[in-house]
C-alpha positions in Angstrom: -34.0 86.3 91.2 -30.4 86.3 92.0 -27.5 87.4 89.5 -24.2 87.5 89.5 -21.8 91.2 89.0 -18.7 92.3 89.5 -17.6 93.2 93.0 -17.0 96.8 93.8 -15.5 98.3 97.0 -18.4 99.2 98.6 -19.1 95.5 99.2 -16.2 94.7 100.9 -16.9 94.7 104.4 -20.0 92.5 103.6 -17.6 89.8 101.6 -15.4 90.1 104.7 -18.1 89.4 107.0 -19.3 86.3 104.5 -16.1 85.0 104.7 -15.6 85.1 108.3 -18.5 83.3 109.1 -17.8 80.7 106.0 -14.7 80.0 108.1 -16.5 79.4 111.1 -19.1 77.0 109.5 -16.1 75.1 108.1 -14.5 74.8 111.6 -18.3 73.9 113.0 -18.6 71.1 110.1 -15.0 69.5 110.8 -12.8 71.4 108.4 -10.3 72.9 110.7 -7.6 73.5 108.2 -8.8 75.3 105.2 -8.9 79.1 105.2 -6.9 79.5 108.2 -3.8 82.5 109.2 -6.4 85.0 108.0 -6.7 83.7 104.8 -8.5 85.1 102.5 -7.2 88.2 104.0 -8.5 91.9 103.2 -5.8 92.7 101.2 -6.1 89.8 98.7 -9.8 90.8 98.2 -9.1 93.6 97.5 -6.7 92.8 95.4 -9.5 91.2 93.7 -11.8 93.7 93.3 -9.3 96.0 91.7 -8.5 93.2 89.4 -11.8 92.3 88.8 -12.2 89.2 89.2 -13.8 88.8 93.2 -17.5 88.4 92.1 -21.0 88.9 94.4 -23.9 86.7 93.3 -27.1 89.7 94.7 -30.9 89.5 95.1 -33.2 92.1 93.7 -32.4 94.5 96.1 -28.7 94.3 95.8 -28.3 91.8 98.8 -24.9 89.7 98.6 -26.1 86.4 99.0 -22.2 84.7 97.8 -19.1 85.8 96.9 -16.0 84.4 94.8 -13.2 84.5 92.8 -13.1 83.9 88.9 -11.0 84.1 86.4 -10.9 83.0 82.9 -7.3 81.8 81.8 -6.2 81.6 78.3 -1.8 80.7 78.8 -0.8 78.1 80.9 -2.1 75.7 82.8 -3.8 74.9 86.0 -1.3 73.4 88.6 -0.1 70.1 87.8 -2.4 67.2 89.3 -1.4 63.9 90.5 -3.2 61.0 90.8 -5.5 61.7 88.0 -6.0 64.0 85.4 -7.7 66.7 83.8 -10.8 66.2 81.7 -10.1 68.2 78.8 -7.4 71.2 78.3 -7.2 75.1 76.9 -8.4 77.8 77.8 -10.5 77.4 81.3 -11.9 79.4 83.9 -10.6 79.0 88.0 -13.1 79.6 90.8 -11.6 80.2 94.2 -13.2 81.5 97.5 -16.9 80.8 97.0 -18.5 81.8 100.2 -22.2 81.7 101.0 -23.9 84.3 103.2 -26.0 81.6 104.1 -29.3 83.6 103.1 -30.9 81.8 100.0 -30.7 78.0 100.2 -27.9 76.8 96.8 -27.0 79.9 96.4 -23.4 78.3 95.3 -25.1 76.9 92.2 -26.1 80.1 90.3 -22.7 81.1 91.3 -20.9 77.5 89.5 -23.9 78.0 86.7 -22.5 81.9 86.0 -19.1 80.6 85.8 -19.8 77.8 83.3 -21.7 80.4 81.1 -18.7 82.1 81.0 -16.6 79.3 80.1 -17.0 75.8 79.4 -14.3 74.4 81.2 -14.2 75.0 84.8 -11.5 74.0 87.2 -11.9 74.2 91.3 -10.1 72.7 93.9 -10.8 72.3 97.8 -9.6 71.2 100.9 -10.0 67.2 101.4 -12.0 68.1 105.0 -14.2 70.8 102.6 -17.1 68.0 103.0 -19.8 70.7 102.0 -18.1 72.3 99.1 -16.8 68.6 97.6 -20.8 67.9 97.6 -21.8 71.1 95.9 -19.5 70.4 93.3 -20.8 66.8 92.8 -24.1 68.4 92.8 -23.1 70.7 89.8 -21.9 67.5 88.2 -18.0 68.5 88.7 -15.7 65.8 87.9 -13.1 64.9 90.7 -9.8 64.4 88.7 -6.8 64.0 91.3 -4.9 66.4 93.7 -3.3 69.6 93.0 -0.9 71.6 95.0 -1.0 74.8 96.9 2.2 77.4 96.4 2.5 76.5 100.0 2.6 72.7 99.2 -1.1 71.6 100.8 -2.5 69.2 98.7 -6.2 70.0 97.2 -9.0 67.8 95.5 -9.2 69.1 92.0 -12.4 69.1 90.0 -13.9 69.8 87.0 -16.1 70.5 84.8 -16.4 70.8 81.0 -18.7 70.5 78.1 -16.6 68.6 75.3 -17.4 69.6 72.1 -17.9 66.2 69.5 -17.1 66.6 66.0 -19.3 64.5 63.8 
């Protein structure tokens, strides 16, 4: 049984090491651009930690299976998109950096499922080479909506997902 907790920083070096060898199964599957110039360095996970929002998805034992980013955002909006649009607006929560240790098979989707318990409208983006990630999403039934914008201007697949509430 695998749940999901706050990171602390005792974990970090593992995260690192699940991150560095994320990176090198994205450059193994094709996806030569994404998460490159160090990126995520160690001092933005940090960063995260002391914020509070890098999360660990663990086994029973404490084991880091996965690690990411989330955040729940209630001003402003997700980057602009183009070429599409968002499913539904407000409040939402971002997930960034999902990284797999690579030891329990969809490991991802408990990750995604925590998130979407938290709140019901999820954004993500990726990189358009991220082949593996773009299918996890579509596995999680995430909606592809358009392309968003890095601050440093590289374009991202943005994706969502969220439970739209019907009045009667």
């Amino acid at each position: 049984m695998a749940i999901v907790r706050k990171a602390n920083l005792r974990d970090i070096e593992i995260i690192m090491n699940i991150i560095d060898n994320a990176r090198a199964l994205m450059r193994i599957t094709g996806n030569k651009k994404q998460w490159i110039s160090g990126y995520p360095s160690l001092k933005l996970i940090t960063e995260d930690v002391l914020n509070e929002t890098c999360y660990v998805c663990v086994d029973e034992d404490d084991i880091i299976l996965a690690t990411f980013f989330f955040k729940i955002i209630t001003d402003g909006i997700y980057p602009e998109i183009c070429k599409g649009k968002w499913l539904c607006e407000g409040m939402y929560g971002i997930v960034h950096r999902i990284a797999s240790a690579g030891i329990m098979k969809h490991v991802s989707d408990i990750c995604l499922n925590w998130c979407f318990e938290q709140c019901s409208n999820i954004c993500i983006d990726t990189h358009e080479d991220n082949k593996i990630m773009q299918h996890v999403l579509m596995r999680n039934k995430f909606i592809y909506c358009g392309i968003t914008y890095t601050d440093s201007g590289s374009p991202r697949l943005a994706f969502q997902k969220c439970r739209i509430e019907k009045s009667i």
